[in-house]
C-alpha positions in Angstrom: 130.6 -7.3 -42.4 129.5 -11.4 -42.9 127.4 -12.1 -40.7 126.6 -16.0 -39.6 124.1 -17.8 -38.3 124.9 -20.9 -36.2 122.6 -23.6 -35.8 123.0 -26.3 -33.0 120.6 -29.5 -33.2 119.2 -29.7 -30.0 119.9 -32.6 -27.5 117.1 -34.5 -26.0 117.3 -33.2 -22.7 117.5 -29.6 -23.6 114.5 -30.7 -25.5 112.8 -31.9 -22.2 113.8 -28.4 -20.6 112.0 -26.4 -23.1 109.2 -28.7 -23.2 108.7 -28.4 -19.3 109.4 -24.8 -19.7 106.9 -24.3 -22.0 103.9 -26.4 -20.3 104.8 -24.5 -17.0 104.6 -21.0 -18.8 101.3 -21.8 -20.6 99.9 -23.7 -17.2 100.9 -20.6 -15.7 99.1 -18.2 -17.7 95.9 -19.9 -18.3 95.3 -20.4 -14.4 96.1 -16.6 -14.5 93.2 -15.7 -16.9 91.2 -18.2 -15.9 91.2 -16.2 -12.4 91.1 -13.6 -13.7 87.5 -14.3 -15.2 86.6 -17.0 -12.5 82.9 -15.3 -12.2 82.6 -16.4 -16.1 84.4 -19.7 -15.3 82.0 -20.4 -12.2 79.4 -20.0 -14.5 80.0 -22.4 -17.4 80.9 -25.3 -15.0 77.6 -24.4 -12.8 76.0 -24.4 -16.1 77.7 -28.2 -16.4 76.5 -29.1 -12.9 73.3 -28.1 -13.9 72.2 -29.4 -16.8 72.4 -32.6 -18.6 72.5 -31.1 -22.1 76.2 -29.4 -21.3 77.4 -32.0 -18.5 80.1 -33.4 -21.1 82.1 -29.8 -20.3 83.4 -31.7 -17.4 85.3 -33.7 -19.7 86.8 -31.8 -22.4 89.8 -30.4 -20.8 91.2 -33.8 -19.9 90.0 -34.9 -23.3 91.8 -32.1 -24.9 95.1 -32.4 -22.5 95.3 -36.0 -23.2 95.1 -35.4 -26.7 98.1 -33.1 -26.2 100.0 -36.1 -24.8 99.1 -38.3 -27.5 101.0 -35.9 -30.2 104.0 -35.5 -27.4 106.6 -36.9 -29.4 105.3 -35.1 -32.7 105.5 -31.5 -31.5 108.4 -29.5 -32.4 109.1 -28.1 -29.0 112.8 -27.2 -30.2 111.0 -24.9 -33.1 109.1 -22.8 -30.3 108.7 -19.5 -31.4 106.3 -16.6 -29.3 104.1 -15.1 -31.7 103.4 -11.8 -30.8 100.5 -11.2 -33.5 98.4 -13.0 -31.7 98.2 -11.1 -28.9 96.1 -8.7 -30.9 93.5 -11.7 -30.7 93.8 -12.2 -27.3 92.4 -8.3 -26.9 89.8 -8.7 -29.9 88.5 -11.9 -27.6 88.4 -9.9 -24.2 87.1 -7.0 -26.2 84.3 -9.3 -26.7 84.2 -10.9 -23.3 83.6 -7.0 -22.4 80.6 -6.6 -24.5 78.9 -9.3 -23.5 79.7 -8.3 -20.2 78.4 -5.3 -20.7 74.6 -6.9 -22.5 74.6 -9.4 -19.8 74.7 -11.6 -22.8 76.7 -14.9 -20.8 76.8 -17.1 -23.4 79.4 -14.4 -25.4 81.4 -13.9 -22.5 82.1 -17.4 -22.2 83.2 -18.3 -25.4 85.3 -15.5 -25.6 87.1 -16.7 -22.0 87.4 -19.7 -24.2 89.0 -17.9 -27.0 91.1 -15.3 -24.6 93.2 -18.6 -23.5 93.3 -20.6 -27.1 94.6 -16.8 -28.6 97.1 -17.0 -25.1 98.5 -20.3 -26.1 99.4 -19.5 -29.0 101.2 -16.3 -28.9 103.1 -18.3 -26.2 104.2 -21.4 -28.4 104.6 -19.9 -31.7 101.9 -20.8 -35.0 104.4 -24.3 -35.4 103.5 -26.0 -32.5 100.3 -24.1 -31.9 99.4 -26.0 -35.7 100.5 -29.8 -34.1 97.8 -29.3 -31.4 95.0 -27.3 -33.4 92.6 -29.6 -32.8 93.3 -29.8 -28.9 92.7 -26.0 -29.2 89.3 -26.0 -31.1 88.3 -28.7 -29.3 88.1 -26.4 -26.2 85.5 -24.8 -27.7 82.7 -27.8 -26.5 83.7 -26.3 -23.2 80.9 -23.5 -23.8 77.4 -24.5 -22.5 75.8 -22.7 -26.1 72.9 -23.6 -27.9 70.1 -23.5 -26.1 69.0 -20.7 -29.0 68.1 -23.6 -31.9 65.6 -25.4 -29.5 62.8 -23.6 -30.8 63.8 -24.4 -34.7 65.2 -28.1 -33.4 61.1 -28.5 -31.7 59.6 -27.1 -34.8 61.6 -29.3 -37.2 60.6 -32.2 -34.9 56.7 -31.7 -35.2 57.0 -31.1 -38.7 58.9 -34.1 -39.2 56.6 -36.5 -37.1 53.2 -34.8 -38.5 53.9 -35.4 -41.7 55.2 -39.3 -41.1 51.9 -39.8 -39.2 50.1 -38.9 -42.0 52.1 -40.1 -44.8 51.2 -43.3 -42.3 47.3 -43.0 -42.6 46.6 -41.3 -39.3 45.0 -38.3 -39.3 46.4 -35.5 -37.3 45.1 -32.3 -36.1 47.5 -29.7 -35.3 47.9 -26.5 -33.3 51.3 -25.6 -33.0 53.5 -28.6 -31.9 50.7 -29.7 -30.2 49.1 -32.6 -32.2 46.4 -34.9 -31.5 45.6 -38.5 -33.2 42.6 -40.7 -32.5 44.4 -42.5 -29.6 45.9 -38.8 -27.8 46.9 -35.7 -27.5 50.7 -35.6 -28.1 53.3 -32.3 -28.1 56.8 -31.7 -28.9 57.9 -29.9 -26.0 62.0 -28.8 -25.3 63.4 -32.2 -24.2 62.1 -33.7 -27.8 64.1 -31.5 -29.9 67.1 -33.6 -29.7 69.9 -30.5 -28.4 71.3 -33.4 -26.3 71.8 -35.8 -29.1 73.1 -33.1 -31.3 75.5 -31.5 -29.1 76.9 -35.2 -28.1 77.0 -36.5 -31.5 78.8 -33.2 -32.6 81.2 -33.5 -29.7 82.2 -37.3 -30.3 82.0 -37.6 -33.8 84.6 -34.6 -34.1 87.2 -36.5 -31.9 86.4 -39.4 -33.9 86.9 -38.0 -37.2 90.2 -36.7 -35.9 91.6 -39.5 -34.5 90.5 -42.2 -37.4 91.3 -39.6 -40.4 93.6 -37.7 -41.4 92.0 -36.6 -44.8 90.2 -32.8 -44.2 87.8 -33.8 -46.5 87.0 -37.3 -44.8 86.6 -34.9 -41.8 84.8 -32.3 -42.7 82.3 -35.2 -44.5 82.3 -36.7 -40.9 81.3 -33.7 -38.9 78.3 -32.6 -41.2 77.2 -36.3 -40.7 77.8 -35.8 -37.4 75.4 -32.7 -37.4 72.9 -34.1 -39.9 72.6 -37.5 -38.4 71.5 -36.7 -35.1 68.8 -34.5 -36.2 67.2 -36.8 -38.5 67.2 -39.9 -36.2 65.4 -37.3 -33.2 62.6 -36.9 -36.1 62.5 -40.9 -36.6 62.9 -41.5 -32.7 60.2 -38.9 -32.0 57.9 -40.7 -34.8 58.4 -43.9 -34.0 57.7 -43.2 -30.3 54.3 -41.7 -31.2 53.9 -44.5 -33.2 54.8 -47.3 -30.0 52.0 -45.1 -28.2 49.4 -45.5 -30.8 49.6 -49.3 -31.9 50.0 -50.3 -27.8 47.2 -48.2 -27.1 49.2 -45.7 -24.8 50.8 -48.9 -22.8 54.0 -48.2 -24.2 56.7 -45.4 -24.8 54.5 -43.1 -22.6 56.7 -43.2 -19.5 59.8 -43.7 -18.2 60.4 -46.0 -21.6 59.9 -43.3 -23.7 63.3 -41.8 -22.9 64.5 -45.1 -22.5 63.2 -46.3 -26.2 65.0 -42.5 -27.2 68.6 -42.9 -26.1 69.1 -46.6 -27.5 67.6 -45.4 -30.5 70.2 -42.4 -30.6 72.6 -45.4 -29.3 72.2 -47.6 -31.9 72.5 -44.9 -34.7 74.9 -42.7 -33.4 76.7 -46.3 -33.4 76.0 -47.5 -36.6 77.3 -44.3 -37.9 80.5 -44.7 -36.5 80.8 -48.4 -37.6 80.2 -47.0 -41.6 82.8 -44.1 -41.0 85.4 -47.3 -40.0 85.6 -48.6 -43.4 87.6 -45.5 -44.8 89.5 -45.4 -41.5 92.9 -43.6 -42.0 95.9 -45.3 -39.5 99.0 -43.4 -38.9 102.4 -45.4 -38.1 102.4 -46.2 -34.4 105.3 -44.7 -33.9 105.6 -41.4 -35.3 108.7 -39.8 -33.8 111.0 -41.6 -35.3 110.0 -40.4 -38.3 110.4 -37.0 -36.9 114.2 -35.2 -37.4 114.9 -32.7 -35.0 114.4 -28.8 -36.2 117.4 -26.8 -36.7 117.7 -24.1 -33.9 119.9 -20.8 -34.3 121.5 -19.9 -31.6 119.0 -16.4 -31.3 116.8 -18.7 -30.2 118.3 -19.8 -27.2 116.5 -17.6 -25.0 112.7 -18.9 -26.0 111.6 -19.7 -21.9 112.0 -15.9 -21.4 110.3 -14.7 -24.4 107.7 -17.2 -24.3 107.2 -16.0 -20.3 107.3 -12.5 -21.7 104.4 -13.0 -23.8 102.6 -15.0 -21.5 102.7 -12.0 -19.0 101.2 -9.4 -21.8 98.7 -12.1 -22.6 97.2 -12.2 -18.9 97.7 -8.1 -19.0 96.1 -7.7 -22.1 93.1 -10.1 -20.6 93.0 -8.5 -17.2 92.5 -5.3 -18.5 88.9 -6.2 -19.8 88.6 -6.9 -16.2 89.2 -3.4 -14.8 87.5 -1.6 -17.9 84.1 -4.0 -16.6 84.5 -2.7 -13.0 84.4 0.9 -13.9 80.9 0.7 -16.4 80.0 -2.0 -13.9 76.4 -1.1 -12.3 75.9 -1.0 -8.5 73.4 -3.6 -7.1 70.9 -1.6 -5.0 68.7 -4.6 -4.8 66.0 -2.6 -5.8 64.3 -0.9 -8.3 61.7 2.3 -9.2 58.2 2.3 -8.5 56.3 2.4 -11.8 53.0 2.5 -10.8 49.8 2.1 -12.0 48.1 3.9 -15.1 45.1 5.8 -14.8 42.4 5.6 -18.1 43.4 7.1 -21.4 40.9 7.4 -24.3 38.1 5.5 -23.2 40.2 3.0 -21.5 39.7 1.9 -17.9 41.5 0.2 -15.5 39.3 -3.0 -14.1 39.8 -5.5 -11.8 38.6 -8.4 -13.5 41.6 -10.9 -14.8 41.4 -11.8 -18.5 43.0 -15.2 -18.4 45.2 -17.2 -15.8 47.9 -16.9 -18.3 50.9 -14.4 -17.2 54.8 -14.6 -19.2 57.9 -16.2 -17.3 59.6 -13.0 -16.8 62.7 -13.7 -14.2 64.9 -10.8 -12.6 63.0 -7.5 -12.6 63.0 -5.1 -10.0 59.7 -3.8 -10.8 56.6 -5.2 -12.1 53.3 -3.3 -13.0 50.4 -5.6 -14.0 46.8 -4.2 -15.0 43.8 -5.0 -16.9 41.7 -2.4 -18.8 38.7 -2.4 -20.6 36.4 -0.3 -22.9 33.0 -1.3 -23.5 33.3 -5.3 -23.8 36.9 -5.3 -24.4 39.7 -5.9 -21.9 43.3 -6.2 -22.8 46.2 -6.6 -20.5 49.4 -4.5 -20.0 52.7 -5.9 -18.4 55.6 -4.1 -17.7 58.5 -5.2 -16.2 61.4 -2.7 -15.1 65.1 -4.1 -14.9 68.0 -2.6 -13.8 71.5 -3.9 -12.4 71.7 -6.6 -14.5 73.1 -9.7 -14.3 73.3 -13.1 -14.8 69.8 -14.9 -14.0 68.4 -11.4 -14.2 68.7 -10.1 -18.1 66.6 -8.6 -19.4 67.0 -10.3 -22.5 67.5 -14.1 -21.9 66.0 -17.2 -22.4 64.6 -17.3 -19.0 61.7 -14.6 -20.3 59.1 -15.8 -22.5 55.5 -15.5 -23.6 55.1 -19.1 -22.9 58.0 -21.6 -21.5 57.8 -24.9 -22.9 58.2 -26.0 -19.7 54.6 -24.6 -18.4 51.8 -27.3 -19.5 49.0 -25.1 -18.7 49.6 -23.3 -21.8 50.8 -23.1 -25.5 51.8 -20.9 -27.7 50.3 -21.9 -31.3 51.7 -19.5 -33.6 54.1 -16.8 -33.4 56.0 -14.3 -35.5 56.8 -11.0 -36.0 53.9 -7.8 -36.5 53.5 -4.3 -36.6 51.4 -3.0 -34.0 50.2 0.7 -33.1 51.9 2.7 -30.3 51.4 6.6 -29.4 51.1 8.6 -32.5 53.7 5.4 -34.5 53.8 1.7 -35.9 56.7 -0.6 -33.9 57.3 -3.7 -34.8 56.9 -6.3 -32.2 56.7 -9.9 -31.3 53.3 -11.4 -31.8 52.0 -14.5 -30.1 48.7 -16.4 -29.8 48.7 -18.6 -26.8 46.1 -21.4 -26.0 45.0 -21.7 -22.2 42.7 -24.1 -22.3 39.9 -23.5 -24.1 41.3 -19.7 -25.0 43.4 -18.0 -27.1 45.4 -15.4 -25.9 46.8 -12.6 -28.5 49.6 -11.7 -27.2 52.4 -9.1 -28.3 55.6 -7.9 -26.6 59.1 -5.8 -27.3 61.8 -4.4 -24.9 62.1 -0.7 -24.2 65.6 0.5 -24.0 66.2 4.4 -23.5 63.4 5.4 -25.4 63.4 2.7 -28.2 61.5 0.4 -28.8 62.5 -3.6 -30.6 61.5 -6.7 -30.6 65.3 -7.9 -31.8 66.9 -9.7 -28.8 70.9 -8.8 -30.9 69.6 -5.2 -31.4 68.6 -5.0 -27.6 71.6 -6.4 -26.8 73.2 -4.1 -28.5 71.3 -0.5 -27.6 71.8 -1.9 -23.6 76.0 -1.9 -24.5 75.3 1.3 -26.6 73.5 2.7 -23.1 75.7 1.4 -20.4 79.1 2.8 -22.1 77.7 6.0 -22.4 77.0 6.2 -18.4 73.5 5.8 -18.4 73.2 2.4 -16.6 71.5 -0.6 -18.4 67.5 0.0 -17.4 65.5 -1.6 -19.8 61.4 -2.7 -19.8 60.1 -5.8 -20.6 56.4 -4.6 -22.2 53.1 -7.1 -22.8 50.0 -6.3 -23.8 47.5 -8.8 -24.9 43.8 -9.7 -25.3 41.4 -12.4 -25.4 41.3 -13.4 -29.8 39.1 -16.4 -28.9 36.3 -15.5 -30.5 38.2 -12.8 -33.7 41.9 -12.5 -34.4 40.9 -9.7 -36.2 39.0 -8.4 -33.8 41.7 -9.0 -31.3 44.0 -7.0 -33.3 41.8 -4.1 -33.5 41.6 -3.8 -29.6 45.4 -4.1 -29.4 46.3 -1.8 -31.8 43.5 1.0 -30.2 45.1 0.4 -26.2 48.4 1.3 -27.9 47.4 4.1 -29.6 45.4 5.3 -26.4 48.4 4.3 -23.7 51.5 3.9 -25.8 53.1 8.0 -25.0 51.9 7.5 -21.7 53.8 3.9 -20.7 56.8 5.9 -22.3 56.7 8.6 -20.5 56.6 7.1 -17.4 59.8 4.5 -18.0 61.7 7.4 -19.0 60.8 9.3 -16.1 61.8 5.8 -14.1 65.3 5.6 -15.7 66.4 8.7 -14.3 65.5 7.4 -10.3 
């Protein structure tokens, strides 16, 4: 038996059809899932309402649709093809929407609601179209409010930049942390000076503008990493040259209002000049482009592409939504409260007292339970925080960016150094966060971890991961935020010595009593 395959060029309006078809079906589909998730949805554009760093999300859906009109008449809507592969992806991405769902980690959930509808898309178009609008696609992606996470290393980068320009300029500098002072003041490089605003902006437009002026990957890819390197090295020059403004006017200038005045045209001006350089190898296409293009060939099995492309659309949204329901049956019930931990009576010498060690206490946000005391043992008083959370959430994790030993945005305080220790506990050695923190004229050791179902890390990821490892097993997501800390004015070392002897005095008993809490 001969079997033939007919092929029929399409007209132009049945080309119009399955192009209206198509953008209904996909429309369609990611309204569904984005329904479906609207509680992650809500989120990222609250998160763009918010803050200033991520306000551009407003805009990069109708940048990304427009950029879909733009290529119009150079996608081959005739050669639509569903490509059922890719719905795998779509269940890896709310497979991942589901852990982070599961850690309260929002930032993962987001981004995979981002990648749930770019996987969508394209098992609904096929791979030929979904490659004429890749960058639309990935371009989606600026949609997630991330990166809050380098702003330590961005601040850090920033000091060490500017310290060393002030010197290599003949002032002399003392440092403690990224707190500086110079003969003329006391400066500090504190969260909105690390330059996550300029980064993420210059990363957002100088992508768009590498696409749409070159058509060269390697002219684009050189583009983007100047569009990442750029921004970071003119934050170190603005935030230099600022400090510098300060010191020659005598602190009458870029102290104010001006200095984020004097830091945005700065950015301006070089985020500018960079794309005036990147002109001179522009790349122009032909202006009109679809007359070049000669319709695809289309057998006649592939008349019926509306229905399959709507039959893949409708597993896509399945495939999403049931993330959904698996979340609402590991999902915790909010009680609105939490278990009384109670205080801890003396251990080993150690006494409970009632006089504070410092005015200093951690932003801790979202716990249902808070325990507080001071002990002490001869001359020595250290402090012991614990912090109970259960039904987590977002704004209540228990491992976030919201909880920290000191907040950049708290000016009372400072944390000079920090970094990672061992430290005694019970009868064992854990390693933990350590952190010296000046409050005025003290210093303030400081160390803390997380205590999750009997473990104890100072790794946000692993914590992350033992609170999905604890909540799919049906034992809820409780977890302790634990400080303890001294006064290390006078001796680190001796500071150490005191920390390490209230752990080894009070370490089985603060154990015992959070697992006898996690069972309330």
């Amino acid at each position: 038996m001969k079997v033939e395959t007919h092929f029929v060029t399409p007209s132009r309006a049945s080309t119009r059809r399955t192009a209206a078809s198509l953008s209904l079906t996909v429309g369609v589909a990611v309204v569904a899932i984005v329904a479906a998730y609207w509680r992650t949805a809500w989120g990222m554009a609250e998160t763009w309402y918010r803050t200033e760093t991520f306000a551009h999300g407003f805009v990069v859906l109708p940048i990304a649709l427009w950029l879909v009109w733009r290529e119009r008449h150079s996608i081959p809507v005739d050669a639509a093809k569903p490509c059922w592969p890719a719905l795998s992806v779509v269940a890896l991405a709310g497979l991942a929407w589901f852990a982070g769902s599961t850690a309260s980690a929002v930032g993962l959930m987001q981004l995979s609601l981002v990648l749930v509808i770019q996987a969508a898309v394209v098992a609904i178009v096929g791979l030929r179209i979904a490659r004429a609008v890749w960058f639309p696609l990935l371009f989606l992606v600026f949609a997630v409010p991330v990166g809050e996470f380098v702003v330590p290393h961005l601040m850090n980068w920033t000091a060490d930049f500017t310290i060393a320009a002030l010197r290599a300029s003949g002032i002399p500098v003392y440092r403690e942390g990224n707190l500086f002072v110079i003969p003329s003041g006391r400066w500090s490089v504190v969260e909105a000076c690390s330059g996550i605003r300029y980064l993420i902006a210059a990363l957002m437009c100088g992508s768009l503008y590498a696409y749409l002026t070159y058509h060269s990957p390697r002219k684009r890819l050189l583009f983007l990493g100047a569009s990442f390197l750029v921004p970071i090295v003119a934050n170190w020059l603005r935030a230099y040259l600022i400090v510098m403004i300060g010191h020659v006017s005598n602190n009458k200038l870029a102290v104010g209002v001006d200095h984020i005045i004097y830091g945005w045209l700065f950015f301006g001006v070089v985020v500018t000049l960079m794309f005036w350089i990147g002109s001179f190898w522009r790349e122009d296409m032909p202006e009109d482009r679809s007359a070049d293009r000669r319709p695809d060939p289309v057998s006649a099995a592939a008349a019926d592409t509306p229905t399959r492309s709507a039959a893949v659309a409708f597993a896509a949204v399945a495939l999403a939504v049931v993330w959904q329901l698996a979340d609402a049956r590991v999902a915790s019930t909010d009680t609105g409260t939490g278990p009384e931990i109670g205080l801890f009576e003396a251990h080993a010498g150690w006494t409970p007292s009632k006089e504070p060690i410092t005015p200093w206490l951690p932003r801790i946000v979202g716990d249902r339970a808070r325990i507080e005391q001071v002990f002490e043992k001869g001359p020595v008083r250290v402090g012991l925080i614990v912090a109970y959370f259960r039904d987590q959430a977002q704004g209540r994790e228990l491992v976030g960016w919201q909880n920290n030993l000191a907040p950049t945005t708290e000016r009372r305080w400072l944390e000079v150094a920090s970094g990672e220790g061992l430290s005694a506990w019970g009868e064992r050695s854990e390693t933990v966060h350590a952190a010296s923190i000046r409050v005025g004229d003290t210093i303030i050791s400081a160390r803390q971890w997380y205590w999750i179902d009997g473990r104890m890390t100072s790794s946000d990821y692993l914590a992350k991961a033992l609170l999905v490892l604890q909540k799919l097993t049906g034992h809820g997501d409780d977890g302790a935020y634990v400080v303890i800390y001294t006064d290390a004015t006078g001796s680190q070392a001796d500071a150490a010595r005191a920390l390490d002897d209230f752990g080894r005095a009070m370490g089985a008993a603060v154990d015992t009593r959070l697992s006898e809490r996690r069972g309330e």
